[in-house]
C-alpha positions in Angstrom: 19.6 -10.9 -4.1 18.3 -8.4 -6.6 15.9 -5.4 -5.7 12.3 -5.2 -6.3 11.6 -4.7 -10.2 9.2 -1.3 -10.0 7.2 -3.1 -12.6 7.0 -6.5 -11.6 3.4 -6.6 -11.5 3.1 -5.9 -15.1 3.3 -9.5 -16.7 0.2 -10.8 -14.5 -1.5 -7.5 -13.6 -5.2 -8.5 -15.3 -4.5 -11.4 -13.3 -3.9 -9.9 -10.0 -6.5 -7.6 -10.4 -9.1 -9.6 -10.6 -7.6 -12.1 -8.0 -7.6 -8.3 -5.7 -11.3 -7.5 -6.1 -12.1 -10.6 -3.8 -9.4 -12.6 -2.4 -9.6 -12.1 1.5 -6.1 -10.8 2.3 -7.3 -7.8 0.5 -11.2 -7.4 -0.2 -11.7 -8.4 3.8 -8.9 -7.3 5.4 -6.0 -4.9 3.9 -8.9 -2.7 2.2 -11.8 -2.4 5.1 -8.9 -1.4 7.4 -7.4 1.1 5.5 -9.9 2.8 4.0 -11.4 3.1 7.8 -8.1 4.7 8.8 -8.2 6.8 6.3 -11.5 8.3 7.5 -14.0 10.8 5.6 -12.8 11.7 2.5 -15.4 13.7 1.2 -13.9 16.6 -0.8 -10.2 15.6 0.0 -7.2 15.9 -2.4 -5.8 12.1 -2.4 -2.8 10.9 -3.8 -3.1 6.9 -4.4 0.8 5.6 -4.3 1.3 2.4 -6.1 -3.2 2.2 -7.0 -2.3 -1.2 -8.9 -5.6 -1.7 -11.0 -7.4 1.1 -9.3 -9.7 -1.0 -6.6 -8.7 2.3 -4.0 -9.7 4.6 -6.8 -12.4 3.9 -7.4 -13.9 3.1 -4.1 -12.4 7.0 -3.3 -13.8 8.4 -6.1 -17.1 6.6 -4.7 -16.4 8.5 -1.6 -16.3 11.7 -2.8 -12.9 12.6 -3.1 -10.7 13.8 -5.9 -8.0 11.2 -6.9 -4.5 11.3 -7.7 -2.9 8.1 -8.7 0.4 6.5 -10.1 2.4 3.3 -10.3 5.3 1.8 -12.4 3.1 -0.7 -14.2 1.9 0.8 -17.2 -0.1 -2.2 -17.4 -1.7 -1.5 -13.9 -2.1 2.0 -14.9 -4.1 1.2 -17.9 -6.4 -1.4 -16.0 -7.1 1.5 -13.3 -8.2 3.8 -16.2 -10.7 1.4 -17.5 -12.0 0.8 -14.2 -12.3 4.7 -13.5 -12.1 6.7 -16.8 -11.2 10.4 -16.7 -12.5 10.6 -13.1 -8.7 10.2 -12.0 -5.8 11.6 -12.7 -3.3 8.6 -13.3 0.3 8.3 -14.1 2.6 5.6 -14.7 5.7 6.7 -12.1 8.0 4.6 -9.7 7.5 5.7 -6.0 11.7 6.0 -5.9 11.5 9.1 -8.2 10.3 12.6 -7.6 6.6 13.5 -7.8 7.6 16.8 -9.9 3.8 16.4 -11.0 2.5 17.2 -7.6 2.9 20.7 -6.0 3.8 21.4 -2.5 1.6 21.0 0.0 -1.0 20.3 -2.2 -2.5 16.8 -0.7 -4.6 15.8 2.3 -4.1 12.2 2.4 -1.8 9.9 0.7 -2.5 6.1 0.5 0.1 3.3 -0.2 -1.7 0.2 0.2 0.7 -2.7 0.2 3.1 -0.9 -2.1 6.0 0.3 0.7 7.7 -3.7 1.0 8.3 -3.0 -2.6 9.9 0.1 -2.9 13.6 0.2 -3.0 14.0 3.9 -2.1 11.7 4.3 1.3 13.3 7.1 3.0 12.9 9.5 -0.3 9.6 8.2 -1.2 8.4 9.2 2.1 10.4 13.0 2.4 8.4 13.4 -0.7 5.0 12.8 0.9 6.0 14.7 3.7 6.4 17.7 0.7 3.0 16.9 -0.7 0.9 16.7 2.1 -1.1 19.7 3.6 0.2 20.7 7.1 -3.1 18.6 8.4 -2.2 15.9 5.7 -1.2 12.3 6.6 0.0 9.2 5.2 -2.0 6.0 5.0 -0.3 3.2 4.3 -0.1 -1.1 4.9 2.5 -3.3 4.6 4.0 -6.5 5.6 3.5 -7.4 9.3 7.0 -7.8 10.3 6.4 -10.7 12.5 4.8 -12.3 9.5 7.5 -12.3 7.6 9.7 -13.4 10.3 7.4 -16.2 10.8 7.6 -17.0 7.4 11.2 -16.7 6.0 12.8 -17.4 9.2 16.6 -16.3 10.2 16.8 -13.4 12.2 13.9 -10.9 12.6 16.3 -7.8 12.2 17.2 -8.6 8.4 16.8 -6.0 6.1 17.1 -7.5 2.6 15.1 -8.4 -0.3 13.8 -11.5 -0.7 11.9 -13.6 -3.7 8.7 -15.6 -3.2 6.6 -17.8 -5.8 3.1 -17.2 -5.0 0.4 -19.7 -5.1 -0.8 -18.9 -8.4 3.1 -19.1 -9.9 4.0 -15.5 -9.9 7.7 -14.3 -8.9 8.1 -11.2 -6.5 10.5 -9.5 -4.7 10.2 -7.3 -1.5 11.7 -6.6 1.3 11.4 -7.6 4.7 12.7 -5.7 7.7 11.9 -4.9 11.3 9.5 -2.6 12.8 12.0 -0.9 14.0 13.3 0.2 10.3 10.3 0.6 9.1 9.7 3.5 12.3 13.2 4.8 12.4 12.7 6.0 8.2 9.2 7.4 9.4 11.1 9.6 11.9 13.9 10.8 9.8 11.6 11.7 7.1 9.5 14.0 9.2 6.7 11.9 10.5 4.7 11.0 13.5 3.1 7.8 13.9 -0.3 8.7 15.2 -2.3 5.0 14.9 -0.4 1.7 14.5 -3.3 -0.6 13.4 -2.8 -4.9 13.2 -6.4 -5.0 11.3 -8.9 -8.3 12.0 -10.9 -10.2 9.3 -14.0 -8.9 8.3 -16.7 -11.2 10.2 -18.1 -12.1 6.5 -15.0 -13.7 6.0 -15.4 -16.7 8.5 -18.2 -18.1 6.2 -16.0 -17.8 3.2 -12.9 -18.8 3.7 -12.7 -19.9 7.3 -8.6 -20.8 6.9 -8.1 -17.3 5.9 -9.9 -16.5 9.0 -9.0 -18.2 11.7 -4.8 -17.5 10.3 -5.7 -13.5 10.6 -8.0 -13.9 13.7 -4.5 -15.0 15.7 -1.5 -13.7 14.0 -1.1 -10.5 11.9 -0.6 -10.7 7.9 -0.5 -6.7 7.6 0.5 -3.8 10.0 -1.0 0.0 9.1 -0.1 3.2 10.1 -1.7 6.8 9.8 1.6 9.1 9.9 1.0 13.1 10.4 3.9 15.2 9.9 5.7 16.2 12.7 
């Protein structure tokens, strides 16, 4: 089974992104929850790792923070810059490569928001965060619910591997599924802490909307979170 293309998103990224701003997995779920773990960001250097069409930047950039972004798409890259102009700096760049843009110790928060299934080289994505962020700095990231997966694919929970799904709407990806327990054992050996684990609910808006949606996250997880702080 092949890794995950870095740039898989490109072919259908308008689509996506528009499909993003509203669907309920991520406008009413995935987004509430992280930028709620992310807390205040008023005047805060963030880094947005893997900002797909930009819906994170520009709801920071709303907040009052100054924004970094990246991702492998150019075509996601481009969409973020006409969401948010100048008002970020953005770069197309794979998460498995070395942010020799980005100084040490030179960030307060870094967000990944349902970027880490997809990235093929975890364990040095992640040492670099740990050289980015301030001493006070974390990492904010979602991901696949491990359970969810499990639930879905089947076979054995403790699979590491990449694996290929047709969406709903036809499009192809690849990620990877894996424990929790690799997922936490890569967080430890590149430096981190795990200081909240978050399994987010629905937004209460979302039972009038799309009630299946609803009632699915209301009793099993979709996506887990965590806020890591260096140790």
């Amino acid at each position: 089974m092949p890794a995950p293309d870095p740039a898989q998103y490109d072919s259908f990224a308008a689509e996506y992104a528009e499909h993003a701003a509203t669907a309920p997995w991520n406008a009413l779920y995935d987004r509430p929850a992280v930028l709620e773990l992310m807390g205040d960001v008023a005047g805060r250097q963030v880094l947005d790792a893997g900002c797909g069409p930009g819906l994170y930047v520009a709801e920071l950039l709303a907040r009052g923070a100054a924004v970094a972004g990246c991702d492998y798409s150019p075509r996601m890259v481009e969409l973020a810059r006409e969401r948010v102009g100048d008002a970020a700096d953005l770069r197309v760049h794979s998460l498995a490569d070395p942010f020799d843009w980005v100084h040490d110790e030179s960030i307060d928060v870094v967000v990944s928001a349902l970027v880490h299934h997809y990235v093929n080289d975890r364990l040095g994505f992640l040492r670099e965060v740990h050289r980015m962020l301030r001493p006070q700095g974390a990492l904010v990231l979602s991901t696949h619910h491990p359970t969810g997966d499990w639930h879905r694919l089947g076979g054995s929970y403790f699979t590491v591997e990449p694996v290929t799904e047709t969406w709903r709407k036809g499009w192809e990806v690849t990620a990877w599924r894996m424990p929790l327990t690799q997922l936490t054992s890569e967080f430890a050996a590149a430096g981190f802490l795990i200081e909240r684990l978050v399994e987010p609910s629905p937004q209460p808006e979302m039972v009038e909307i799309y009630p299946e949606s609803f009632q699915r996250l209301s009793t099993e997880p979709g996506f887990i979170l965590f806020r890591l702080v260096k140790r």
